[in-house]
VEXDREN-2710 file (C-alpha; in Angstrom, 1 decimal):
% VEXDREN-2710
k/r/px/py/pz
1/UNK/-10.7/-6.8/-1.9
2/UNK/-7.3/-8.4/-0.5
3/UNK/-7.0/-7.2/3.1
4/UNK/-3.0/-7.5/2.1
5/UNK/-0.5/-5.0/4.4
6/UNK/1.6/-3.6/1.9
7/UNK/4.2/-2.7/4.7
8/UNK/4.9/-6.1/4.5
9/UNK/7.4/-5.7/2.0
10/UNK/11.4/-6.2/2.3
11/UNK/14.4/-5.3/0.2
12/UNK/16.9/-8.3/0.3
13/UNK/19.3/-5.6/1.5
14/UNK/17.4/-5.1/4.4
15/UNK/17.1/-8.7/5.1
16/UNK/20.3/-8.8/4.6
17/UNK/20.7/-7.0/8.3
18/UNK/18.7/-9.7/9.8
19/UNK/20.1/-12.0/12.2
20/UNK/21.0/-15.2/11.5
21/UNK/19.9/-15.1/7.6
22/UNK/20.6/-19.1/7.1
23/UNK/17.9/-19.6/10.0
24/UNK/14.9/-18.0/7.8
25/UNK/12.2/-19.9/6.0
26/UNK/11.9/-18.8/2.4
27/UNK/9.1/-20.0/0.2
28/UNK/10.0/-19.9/-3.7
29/UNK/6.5/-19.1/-5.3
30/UNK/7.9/-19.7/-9.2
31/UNK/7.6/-23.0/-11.1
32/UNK/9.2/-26.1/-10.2
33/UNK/11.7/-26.2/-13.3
34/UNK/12.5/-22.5/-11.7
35/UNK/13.4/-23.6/-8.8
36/UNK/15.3/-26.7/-9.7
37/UNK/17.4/-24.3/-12.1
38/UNK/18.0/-22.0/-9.0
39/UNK/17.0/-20.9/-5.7
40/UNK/17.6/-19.9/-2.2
41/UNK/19.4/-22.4/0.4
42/UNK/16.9/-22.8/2.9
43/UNK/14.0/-22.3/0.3
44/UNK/10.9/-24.3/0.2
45/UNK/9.7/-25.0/-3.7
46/UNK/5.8/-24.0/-3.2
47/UNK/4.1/-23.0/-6.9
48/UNK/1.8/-20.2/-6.7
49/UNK/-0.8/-22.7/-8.1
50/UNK/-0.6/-25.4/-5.7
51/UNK/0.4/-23.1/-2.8
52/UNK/-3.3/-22.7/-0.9
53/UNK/-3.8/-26.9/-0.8
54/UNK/0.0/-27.7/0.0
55/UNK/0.5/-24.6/2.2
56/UNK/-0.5/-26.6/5.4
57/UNK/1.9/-29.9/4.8
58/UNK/5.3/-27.7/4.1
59/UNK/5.2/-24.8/6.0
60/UNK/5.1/-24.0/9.9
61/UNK/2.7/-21.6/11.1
62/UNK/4.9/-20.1/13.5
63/UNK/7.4/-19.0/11.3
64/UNK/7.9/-15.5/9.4
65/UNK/8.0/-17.0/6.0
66/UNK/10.4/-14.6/3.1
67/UNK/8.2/-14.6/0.0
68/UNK/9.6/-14.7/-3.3
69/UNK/8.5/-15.3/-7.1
70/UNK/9.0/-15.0/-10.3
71/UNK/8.2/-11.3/-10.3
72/UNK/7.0/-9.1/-7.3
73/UNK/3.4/-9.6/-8.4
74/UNK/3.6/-12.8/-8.2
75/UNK/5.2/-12.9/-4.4
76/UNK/2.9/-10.2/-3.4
77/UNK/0.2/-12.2/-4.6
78/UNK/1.4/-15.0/-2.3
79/UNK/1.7/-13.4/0.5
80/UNK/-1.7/-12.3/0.4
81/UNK/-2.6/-16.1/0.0
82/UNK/-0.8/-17.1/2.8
83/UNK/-2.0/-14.3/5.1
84/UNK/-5.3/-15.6/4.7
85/UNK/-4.5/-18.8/5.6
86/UNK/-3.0/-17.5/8.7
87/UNK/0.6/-17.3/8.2
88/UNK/2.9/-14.4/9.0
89/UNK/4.3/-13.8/5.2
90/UNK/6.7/-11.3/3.6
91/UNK/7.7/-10.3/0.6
92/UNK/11.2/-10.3/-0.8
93/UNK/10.5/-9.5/-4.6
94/UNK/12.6/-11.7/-6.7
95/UNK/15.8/-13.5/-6.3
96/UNK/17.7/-11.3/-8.8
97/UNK/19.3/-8.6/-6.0
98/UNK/20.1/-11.7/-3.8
99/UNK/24.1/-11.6/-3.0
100/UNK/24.4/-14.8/-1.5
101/UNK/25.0/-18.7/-2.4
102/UNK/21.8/-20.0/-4.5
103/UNK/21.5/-23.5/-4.9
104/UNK/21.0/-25.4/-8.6
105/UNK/19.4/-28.7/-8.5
106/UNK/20.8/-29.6/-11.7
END
């Protein structure tokens, strides 16, 4: 069915252990209201819904893009989107374990 590698995966505390954290691309899958009430830094606000016709205007191909959603269903399910359109994506799961700054657009 989905030709999705579930190895793929990462717990924020292993991204954590990345380089350089600020400098990733992270795509936040959830609603906008979601989003405006809090997200990542560096995040770009891509709904699940509109994610396969906007995919190509927001995100850069030759990036690793971090993955998350409302639930880990819903940024697994993502990824798999973006796979297919050819980008290199990863799941983080939710925002909930996330021990940095978020940002509210309130």
């Amino acid at each position: 069915m989905f030709a999705f590698d579930l190895r793929r995966q990462l717990r924020v505390r292993e991204l954590r252990r990345c380089d350089k954290i600020a400098d990733q691309l992270f795509v936040d899958v959830r609603k906008v209201s979601d989003y405006q009430l809090r997200h990542l830094p560096s995040a770009v606000s891509l709904p699940l819904d509109l994610l396969e016709d906007h995919a190509s205007a927001l995100l850069d191909p030759s990036r690793i893009l971090y993955v998350y959603g409302r639930n880990r269903t819903q940024a697994l399910l993502a990824c798999v989107i973006l796979q297919d359109l050819g980008y290199q994506a990863v799941s983080i799961g939710t925002m909930r374990a996330w021990p940095y700054d978020t940002i509210t657009s309130w």
